[in-house]
Steps between C-alpha positions, in 0.01 A plus 500: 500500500797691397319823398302462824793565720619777307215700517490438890852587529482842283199545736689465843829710369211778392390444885846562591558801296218673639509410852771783572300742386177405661703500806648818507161628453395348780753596753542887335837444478718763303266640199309251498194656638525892368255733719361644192359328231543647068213633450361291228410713149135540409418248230358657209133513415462289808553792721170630363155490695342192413193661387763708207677167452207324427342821232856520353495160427109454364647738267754320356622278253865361423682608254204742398562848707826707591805358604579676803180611722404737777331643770490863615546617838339825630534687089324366284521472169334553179537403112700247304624569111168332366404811217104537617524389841301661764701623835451187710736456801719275567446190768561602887672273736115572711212459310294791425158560372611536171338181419145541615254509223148477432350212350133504432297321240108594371231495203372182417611191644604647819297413771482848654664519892701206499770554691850536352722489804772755559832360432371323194802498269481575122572135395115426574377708186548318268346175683216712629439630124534156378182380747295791365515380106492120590851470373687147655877601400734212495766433748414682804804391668756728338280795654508622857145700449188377644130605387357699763236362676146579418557787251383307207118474461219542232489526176856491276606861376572497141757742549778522788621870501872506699625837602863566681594819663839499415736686777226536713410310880231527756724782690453726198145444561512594846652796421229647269152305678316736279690473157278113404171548500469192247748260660276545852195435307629211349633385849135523680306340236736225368790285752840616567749658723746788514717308727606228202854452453742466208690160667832609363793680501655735336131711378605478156134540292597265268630209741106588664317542159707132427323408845162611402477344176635130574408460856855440631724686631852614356687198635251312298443713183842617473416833382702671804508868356475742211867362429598141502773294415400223192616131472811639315591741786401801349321810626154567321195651565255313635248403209684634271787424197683172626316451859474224661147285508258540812609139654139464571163571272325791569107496512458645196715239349331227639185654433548532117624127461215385668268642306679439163622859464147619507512750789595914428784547713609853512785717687499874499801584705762752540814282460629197324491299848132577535548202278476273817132570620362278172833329390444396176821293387434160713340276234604722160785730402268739405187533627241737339333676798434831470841739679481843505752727718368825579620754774247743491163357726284667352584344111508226724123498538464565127676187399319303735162641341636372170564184596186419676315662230705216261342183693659505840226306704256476233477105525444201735910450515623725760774754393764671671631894527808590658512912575827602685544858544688726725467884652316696814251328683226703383582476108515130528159507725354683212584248194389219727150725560558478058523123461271394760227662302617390184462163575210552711585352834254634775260486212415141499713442195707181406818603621691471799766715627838404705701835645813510694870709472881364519647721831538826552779731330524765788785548680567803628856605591622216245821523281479432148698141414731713237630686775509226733713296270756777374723427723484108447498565110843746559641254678469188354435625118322345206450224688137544615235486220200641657304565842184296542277566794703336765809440316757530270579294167847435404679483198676198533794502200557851671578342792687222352702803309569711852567209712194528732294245736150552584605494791735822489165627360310416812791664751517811299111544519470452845792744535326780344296781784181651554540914423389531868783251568497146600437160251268556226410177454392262782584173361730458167481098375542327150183370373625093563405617902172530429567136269563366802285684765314185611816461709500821698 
């Protein structure tokens, strides 16, 4: 057919076209065959370890986080412009320690000894909790958590008692072995680890605390920081005024609308985004559990009296507590001492206890993100919004206004030096290369 031999024809002159070329390559004739190779650009994000690649990306979600991520090199970095948030540092091209956590779960329920294996991410909380109370959540698919094996036995506790260490990873332990008495105690006579791990980067509490509470990780939940972007592009706090939803239920949530709304759910926190550890807005607008934010540990411990003094565990449908608090190693060692005996695990009581931490703050020699990003901020203006842990949101009718790409905004932050000299970052990308990191 006509359109037949055209094709083969357009076929055989693109033959002939290239021929030449392939020729001259060949026989090295001329330039065709240069000594020395361009040396081809490293591809952002893709550049990174896989191991980083792989964190960065279980803690993401599109269209959720910063617009322009990054990595530090050999200074780290500490802070965003979230008002509350503790010093957490930045992500490092090589992974750190920051991430190791203990995990450890005890009191009734808990089948004392099992063995929670080190590297057992945060995303199995939730699951693991879930086994303990009998609870079968719905649609197990959208969550990358598994139960862990064998932890589950006995009798169901009446009363699941959560507490975070907010800032605060297994190094911190190591560096005070004497400063938690009650966390060791806890350790021999229940089943964890201190080797756990968050599962995601950057160490944001409340992308972890998101973790903990739905049994998914950010790239699941959505909840990728203290700041986040909402469905109409805005910057918010997470949990707070105009946020965006948890894309998946949290156990709490799943565990009220199971049970009719019959369960006491309760959250006494430090921040808004402590929000994500019971969730609370999956199935209604406005859920009643019981929120109180609280900075100081020891009111802390007060509140929780209150509330378990109000009905917390006092019936055959289990009930849920959320404590998130943050400070030295030995304060927070102290309140946990508090609750345990409040609820009187170790005691043979009906409740069951579940303890682990978000990362560790600490690092030493870091620069604080302000004065990391003045320079940025002088040169390119109102344009960027705020720091997040890892990145940088940008006002985007500013840059509409001034004329600017993201991607001048990626050169000039990879322009910008260490004080002891060289790159302060190690890797500089837009967040779609981590939308599209399954191609690295």
């Amino acid at each position: 057919m006509p359109s037949d031999r055209r094709a083969i024809l357009l076929a055989l002159i693109a033959l002939a076209v290239a021929a030449p070329a392939a020729a001259l390559r060949v026989l090295c004739v001329g330039r065709a065959c240069p000594n020395e190779s361009p040396a081809a650009a490293p591809v952002p994000f893709c550049s990174l370890p896989v191991e980083t690649r792989e964190l960065l990306a279980a803690g993401f979600r599109d269209g959720r986080g910063p617009h322009v991520m990054a990595v530090t090199g050999d200074t780290p970095i500490v802070g965003s412009d979230a008002s509350g948030m503790p010093p957490v540092a930045w992500p490092a091209a090589d992974p750190d320690d920051a991430g190791r956590v203990p995990l450890l779960f005890a009191g009734a329920g808990v089948a004392p000894g099992a063995e929670v294996a080190d590297q057992t991410t945060l995303d199995a909380v939730a699951p693991t909790v879930a086994e303990l109370i009998g609870l079968d959540r719905p649609h197990p698919g959208v969550r990358s958590g598994e139960p862990i094996e064998g932890v589950a036995a006995g009798p169901t506790p009446r009363l699941v008692v959560l507490v975070v260490w907010k800032g605060i990873g297994t190094r911190d332990l190591e560096q005070s072995q004497n400063a938690w008495p009650n966390l060791g105690r806890l350790l021999r006579d229940g089943a964890g680890t201190i080797s756990a791990r968050v599962g995601s980067l950057p160490l944001d509490p409340a992308a972890a605390e998101a973790t903990i509470g739905t049994g998914g990780v950010p790239s699941d939940h959505g909840i990728t920081g203290a700041l986040v972007r909402n469905d109409r592009g805005q910057m918010v706090t997470a949990w707070g005024p105009g946020t965006p939803f948890s894309v998946i239920a949290a156990l709490g949530d799943d565990l009220d609308e199971l049970n009719d709304q019959g369960p006491r759910i309760g959250l006494i926190g430090t921040d808004a985004w402590d929000r994500g550890l019971i969730g609370g807005t999956w199935y209604l607008e406005n859920d009643r559990d019981d929120v109180i934010l609280e900075r100081r540990p020891g009111r802390q411990v007060a509140a929780a009296a209150e509330l378990v003094a109000s009905g917390y565990g006092a019936d055959d449908v289990p009930d849920l507590l959320a404590v998130a608090m943050e400070g030295p190693v030995e304060r927070l060692d102290q309140v946990l001492g508090e609750v345990t005996r409040l609820v009187g695990i170790g005691q043979g009581g009906p409740a069951a206890i579940v303890v682990t931490a978000t990362g560790s703050a600490d690092a030493s020699g870091a620069l604080e993100a302000d004065e990391a990003l003045t320079e940025l901020r002088s040169e390119l203006g109102p344009v960027i919004e705020a720091a997040a842990i890892g990145g940088v949101f940008l006002d985007t009718e500013a840059m509409a206004a001034a004329g600017l790409t993201g991607d001048r905004i990626v050169q000039a932050a990879r322009r910008l030096t260490a004080p002891g000299g060289g790159s302060l970052f190690a890797d500089v990308f837009p967040q779609i290369a981590v939308t599209f990191a399954r191609y690295c």
